[in-house]
C-alpha positions as CSV (number, residue, x, y, z in Angstrom):
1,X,92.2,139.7,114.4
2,X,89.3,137.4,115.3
3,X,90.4,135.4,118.5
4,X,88.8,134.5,121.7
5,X,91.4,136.6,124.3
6,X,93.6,134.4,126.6
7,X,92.7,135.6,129.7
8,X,89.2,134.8,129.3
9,X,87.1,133.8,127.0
10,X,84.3,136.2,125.2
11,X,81.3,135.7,124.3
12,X,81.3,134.8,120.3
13,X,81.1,137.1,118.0
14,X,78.4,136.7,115.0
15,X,79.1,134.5,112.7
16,X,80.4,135.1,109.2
17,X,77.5,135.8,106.6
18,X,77.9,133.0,104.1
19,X,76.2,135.0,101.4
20,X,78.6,138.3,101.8
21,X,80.7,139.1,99.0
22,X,83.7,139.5,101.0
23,X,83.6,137.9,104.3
24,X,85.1,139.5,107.4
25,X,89.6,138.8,107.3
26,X,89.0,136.5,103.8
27,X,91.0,138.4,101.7
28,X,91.4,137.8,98.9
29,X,88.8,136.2,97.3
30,X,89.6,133.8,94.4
31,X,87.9,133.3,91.0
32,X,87.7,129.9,89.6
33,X,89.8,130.9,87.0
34,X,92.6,132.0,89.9
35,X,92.0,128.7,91.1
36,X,92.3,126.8,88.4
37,X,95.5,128.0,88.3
38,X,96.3,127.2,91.5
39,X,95.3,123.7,91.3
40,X,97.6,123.2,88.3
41,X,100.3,124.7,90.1
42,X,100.7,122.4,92.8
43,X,99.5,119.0,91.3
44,X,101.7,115.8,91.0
45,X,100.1,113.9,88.9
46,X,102.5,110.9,87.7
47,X,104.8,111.5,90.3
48,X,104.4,108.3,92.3
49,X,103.9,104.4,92.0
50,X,101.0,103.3,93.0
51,X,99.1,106.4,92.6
52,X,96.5,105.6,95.2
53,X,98.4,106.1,98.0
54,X,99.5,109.6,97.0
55,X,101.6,111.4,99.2
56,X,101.9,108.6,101.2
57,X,104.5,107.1,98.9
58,X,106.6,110.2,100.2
59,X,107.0,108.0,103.4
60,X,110.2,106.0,103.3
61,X,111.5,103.8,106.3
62,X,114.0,106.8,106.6
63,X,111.0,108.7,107.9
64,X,109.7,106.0,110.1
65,X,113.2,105.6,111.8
66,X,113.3,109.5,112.5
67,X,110.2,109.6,113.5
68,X,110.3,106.7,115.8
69,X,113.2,108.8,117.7
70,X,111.5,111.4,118.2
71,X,109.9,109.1,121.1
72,X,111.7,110.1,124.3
73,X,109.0,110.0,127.3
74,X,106.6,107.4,126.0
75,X,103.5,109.5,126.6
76,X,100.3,108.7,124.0
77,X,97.7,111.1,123.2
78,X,94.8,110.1,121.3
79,X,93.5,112.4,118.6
80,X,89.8,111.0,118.1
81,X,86.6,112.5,119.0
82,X,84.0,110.0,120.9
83,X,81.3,108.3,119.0
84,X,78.6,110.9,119.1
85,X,75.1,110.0,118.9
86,X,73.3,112.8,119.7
87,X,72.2,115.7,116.9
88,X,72.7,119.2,117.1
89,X,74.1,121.8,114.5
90,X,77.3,120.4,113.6
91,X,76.3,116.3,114.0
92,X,72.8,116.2,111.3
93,X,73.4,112.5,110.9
94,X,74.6,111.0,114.8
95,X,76.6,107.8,115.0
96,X,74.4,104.5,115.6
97,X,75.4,102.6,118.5
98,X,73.1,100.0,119.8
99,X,73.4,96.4,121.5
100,X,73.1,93.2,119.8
101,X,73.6,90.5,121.9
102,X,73.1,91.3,126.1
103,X,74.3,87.8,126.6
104,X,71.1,86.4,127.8
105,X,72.5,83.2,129.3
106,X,72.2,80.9,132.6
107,X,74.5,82.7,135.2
108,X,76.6,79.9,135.1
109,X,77.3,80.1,131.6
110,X,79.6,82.0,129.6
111,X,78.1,85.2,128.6
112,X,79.1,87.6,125.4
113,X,77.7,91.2,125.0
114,X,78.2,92.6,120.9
115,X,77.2,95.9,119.8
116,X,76.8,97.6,116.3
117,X,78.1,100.9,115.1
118,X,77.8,102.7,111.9
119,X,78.3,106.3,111.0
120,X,78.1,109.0,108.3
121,X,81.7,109.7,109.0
122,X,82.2,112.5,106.2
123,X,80.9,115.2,107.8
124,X,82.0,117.5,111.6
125,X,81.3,115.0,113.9
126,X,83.4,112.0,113.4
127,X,86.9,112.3,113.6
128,X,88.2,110.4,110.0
129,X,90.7,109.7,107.4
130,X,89.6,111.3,103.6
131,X,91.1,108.9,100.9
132,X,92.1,110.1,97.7
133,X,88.7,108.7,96.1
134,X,86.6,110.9,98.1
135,X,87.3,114.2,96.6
136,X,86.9,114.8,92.8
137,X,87.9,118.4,90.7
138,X,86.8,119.1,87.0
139,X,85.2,115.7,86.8
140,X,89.0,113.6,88.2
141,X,90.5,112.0,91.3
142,X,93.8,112.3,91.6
143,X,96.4,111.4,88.8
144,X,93.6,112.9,86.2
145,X,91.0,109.5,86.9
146,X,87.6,110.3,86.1
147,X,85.2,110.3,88.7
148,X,82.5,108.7,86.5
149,X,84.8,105.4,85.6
150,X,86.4,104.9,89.6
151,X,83.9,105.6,91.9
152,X,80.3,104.1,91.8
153,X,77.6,101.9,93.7
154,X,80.5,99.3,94.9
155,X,82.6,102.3,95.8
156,X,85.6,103.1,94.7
157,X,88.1,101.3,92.1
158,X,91.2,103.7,92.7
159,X,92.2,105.9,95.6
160,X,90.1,103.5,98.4
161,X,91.4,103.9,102.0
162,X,92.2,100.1,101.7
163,X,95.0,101.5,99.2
164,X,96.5,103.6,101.9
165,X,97.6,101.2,104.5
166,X,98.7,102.9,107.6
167,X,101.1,106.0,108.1
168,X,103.8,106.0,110.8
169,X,105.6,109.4,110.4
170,X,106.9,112.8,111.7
171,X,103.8,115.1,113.5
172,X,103.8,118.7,113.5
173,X,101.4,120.7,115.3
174,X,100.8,124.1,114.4
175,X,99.0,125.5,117.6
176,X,97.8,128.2,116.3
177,X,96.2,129.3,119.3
178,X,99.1,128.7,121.5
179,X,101.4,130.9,119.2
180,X,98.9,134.1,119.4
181,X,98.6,133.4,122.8
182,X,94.5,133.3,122.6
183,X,91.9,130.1,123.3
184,X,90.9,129.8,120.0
185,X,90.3,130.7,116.6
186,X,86.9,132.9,115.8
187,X,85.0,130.9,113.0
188,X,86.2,132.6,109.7
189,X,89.3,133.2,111.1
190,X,91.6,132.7,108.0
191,X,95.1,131.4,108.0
192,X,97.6,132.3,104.9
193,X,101.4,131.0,104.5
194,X,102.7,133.7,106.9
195,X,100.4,132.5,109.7
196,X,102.2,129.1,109.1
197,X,105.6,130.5,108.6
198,X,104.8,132.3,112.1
199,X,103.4,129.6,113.6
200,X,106.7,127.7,113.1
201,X,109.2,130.1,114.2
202,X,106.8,131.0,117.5
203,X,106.9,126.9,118.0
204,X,110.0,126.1,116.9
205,X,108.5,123.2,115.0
206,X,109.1,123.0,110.9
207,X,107.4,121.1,108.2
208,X,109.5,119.1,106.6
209,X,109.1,116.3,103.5
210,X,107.2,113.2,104.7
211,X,106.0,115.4,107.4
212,X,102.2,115.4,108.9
213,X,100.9,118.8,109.4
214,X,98.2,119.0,112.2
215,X,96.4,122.3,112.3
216,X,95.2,123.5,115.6
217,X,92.4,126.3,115.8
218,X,90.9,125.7,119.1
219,X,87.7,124.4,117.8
220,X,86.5,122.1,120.5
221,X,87.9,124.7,123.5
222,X,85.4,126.9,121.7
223,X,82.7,124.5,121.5
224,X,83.1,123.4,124.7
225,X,83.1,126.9,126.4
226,X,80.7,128.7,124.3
227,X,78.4,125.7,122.4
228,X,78.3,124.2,119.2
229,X,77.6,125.6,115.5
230,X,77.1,124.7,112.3
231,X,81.1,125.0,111.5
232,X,80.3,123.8,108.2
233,X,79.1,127.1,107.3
234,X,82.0,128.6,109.4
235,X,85.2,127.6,110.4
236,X,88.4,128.5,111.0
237,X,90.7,127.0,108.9
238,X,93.7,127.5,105.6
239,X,93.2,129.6,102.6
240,X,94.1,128.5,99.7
241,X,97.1,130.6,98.9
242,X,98.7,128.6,102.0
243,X,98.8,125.2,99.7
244,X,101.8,126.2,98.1
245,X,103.8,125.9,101.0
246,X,103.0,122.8,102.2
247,X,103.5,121.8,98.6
248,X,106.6,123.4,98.3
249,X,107.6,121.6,102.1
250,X,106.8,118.2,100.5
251,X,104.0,116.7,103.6
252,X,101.9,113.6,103.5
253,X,98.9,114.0,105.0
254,X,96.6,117.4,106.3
255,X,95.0,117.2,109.4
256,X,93.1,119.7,111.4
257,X,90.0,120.3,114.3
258,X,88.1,121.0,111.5
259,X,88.3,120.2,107.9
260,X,91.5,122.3,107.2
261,X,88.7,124.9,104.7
262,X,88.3,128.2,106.3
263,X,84.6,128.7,105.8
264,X,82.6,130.4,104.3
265,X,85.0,129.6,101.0
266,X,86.9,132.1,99.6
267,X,86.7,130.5,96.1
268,X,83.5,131.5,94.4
269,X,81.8,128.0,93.6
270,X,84.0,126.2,95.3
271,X,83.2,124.9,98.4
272,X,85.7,123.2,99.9
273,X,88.5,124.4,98.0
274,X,91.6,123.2,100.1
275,X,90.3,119.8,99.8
276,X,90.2,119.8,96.0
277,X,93.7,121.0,96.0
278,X,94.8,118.7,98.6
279,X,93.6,115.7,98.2
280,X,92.7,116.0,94.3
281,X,96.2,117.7,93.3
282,X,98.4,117.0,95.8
283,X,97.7,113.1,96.7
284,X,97.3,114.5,100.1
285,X,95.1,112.3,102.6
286,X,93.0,114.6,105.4
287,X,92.5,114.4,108.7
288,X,89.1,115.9,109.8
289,X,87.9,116.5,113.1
290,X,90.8,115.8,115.0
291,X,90.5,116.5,118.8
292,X,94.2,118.3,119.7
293,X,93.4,119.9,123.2
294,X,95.2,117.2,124.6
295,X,98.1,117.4,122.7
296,X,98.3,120.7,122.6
297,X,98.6,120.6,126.2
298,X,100.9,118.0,125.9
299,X,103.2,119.3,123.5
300,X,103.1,122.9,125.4
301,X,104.5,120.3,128.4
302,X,107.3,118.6,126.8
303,X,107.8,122.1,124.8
304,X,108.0,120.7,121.7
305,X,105.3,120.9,118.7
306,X,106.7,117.1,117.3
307,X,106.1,113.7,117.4
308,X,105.9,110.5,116.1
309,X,102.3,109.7,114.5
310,X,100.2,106.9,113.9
311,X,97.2,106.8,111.4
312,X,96.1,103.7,110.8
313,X,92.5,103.6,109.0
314,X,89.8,100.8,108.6
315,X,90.8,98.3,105.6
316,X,87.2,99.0,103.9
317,X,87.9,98.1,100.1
318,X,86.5,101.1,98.2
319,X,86.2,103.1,100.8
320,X,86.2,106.8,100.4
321,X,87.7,107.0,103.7
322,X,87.6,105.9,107.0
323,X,86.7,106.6,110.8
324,X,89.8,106.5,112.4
325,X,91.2,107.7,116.1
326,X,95.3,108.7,115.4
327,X,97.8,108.6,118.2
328,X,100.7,110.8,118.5
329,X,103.5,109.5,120.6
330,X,105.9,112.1,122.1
């Protein structure tokens, strides 16, 4: 197993080769063809009205009313990264922050100060919301739209955040680390349905339908303690033979400390393979970039791994997605 060890952290090991045939505790690589397969297997296509929201539709005020009980102490823990604005290997294109108005007045007038921000949130910097417009497989969004016809210069026709409203539901972390007992996934550390299935029992926390699934892998303890990397080349993070269970469990929304892809792919050609089948198949919205040290410290504290959790994205019309900075409430 590829872990940093619990009672002190190593120094990293080299990262995985992107260009190796079979990258180090992969297994087993997929063929398109294999995942074709699997991407048919857990679509649902036609299942819900509107499409757009996907998954989210799996949310009924049921869900809200259970998950607002699961509210005992009060205690809020926000799950968004700061506004970074300086480069390195995993942030090519920094956030924009700059000042607008310093509220150049006479003293005693009133005085405003305004500021500007922009980002090129889709990427490992920002923590955001992926809509069901931003990832296309075989040429379609979601519920078999083409790509072509929904998605152009105005952005997108079908699938835009603004379709999504916001989600109020059941959290789940899966604290990886905490349930090996480690700091942290090693990038290329893959997790398969029995790492989830273990991860549960060890936890005592269980995915359930309508359910959010957050995936810890100690990312940012990682980056903190050892420095950054380019974890779009590699990450720790699902392999696709994991999707069927969290198919099979029914949840709404994906989110992890990375972008839920182990990396380097498993899926020749595929790059971000857990995204097509997510969000393309299943009508399953991802978190990305998620900062969870604090709730995994919180949730190790109240011993419990759930939570009632707020998402609750930009209204951008035909937007592919959306910065966003969730809050779970335990």
């Amino acid at each position: 197993m590829s872990t940093g060890q619990a009672d002190a952290p190593l120094p990293p090991r080299p990262l995985p080769d992107p260009a190796a045939d079979d990258p180090p505790g992969h297994g087993p690589l997929l063929s398109r063809a294999e995942f074709d397969g699997l991407f048919d297997s857990v679509r649902t296509w036609g299942r819900w009205t509107p499409a757009g929201r996907g998954a989210w539709n799996r949310v009924t005020p049921d869900h809200v009313r259970r998950a607002a009980a699961l509210v005992r102490s009060g205690r809020t823990v926000p799950l968004g990264l700061p506004w970074d604005t300086r480069p390195g290997p995993d942030n090519g294109r920094p956030a924009l922050h700059h000042m607008t108005d310093l509220g150049d007045v006479e003293p005693a007038e009133p005085a405003t100060h305004k500021d500007f921000l922009a980002a090129d949130y889709h990427g490992k910097a920002v923590t955001h919301l992926d809509a069901l417009s931003h990832v296309a497989y075989r040429g379609e969004l979601y519920g078999g739209t083409p790509a072509r016809d929904a998605v152009g210069a105005g952005g997108a026709r079908f699938g835009s955040v603004a379709d999504l409203g916001a989600l109020f539901t059941r959290g789940v972390l899966l604290d990886l680390p905490a349930a090996l007992g480690v700091h942290w996934l090693e990038p290329g550390h893959t997790l398969h349905a029995r790492d989830l299935l273990d991860a549960e029992r060890l936890l005592g926390a269980t995915l359930d339908e309508g359910c959010a699934l957050l995936l810890r892998t100690g990312r940012f303890r990682r980056r903190g303690e050892t420095g950054p990397w380019d974890s779009g080349t590699a990450s720790a993070g699902l392999h696709p033979d994991a999707v069927p269970l969290l198919a099979e469990r029914g949840i709404s929304l994906l989110g992890a400390d990375g972008d839920s892809d182990v990396r380097p792919s498993p899926v020749a050609g595929v790059h971000s393979p857990v995204h097509a089948l997510a969000v393309a198949a299943m009508g399953v919205p991802l978190l990305d970039n998620l900062d969870l040290e604090q709730l995994s410290t919180a949730c190790a504290e109240a011993q419990r791994y759930e939570f009632a959790l707020v998402v609750a994205p930009l209204m951008v019309p035909g937007g592919t997605g959306s910065p966003v900075c969730p809050v779970a409430v335990l």
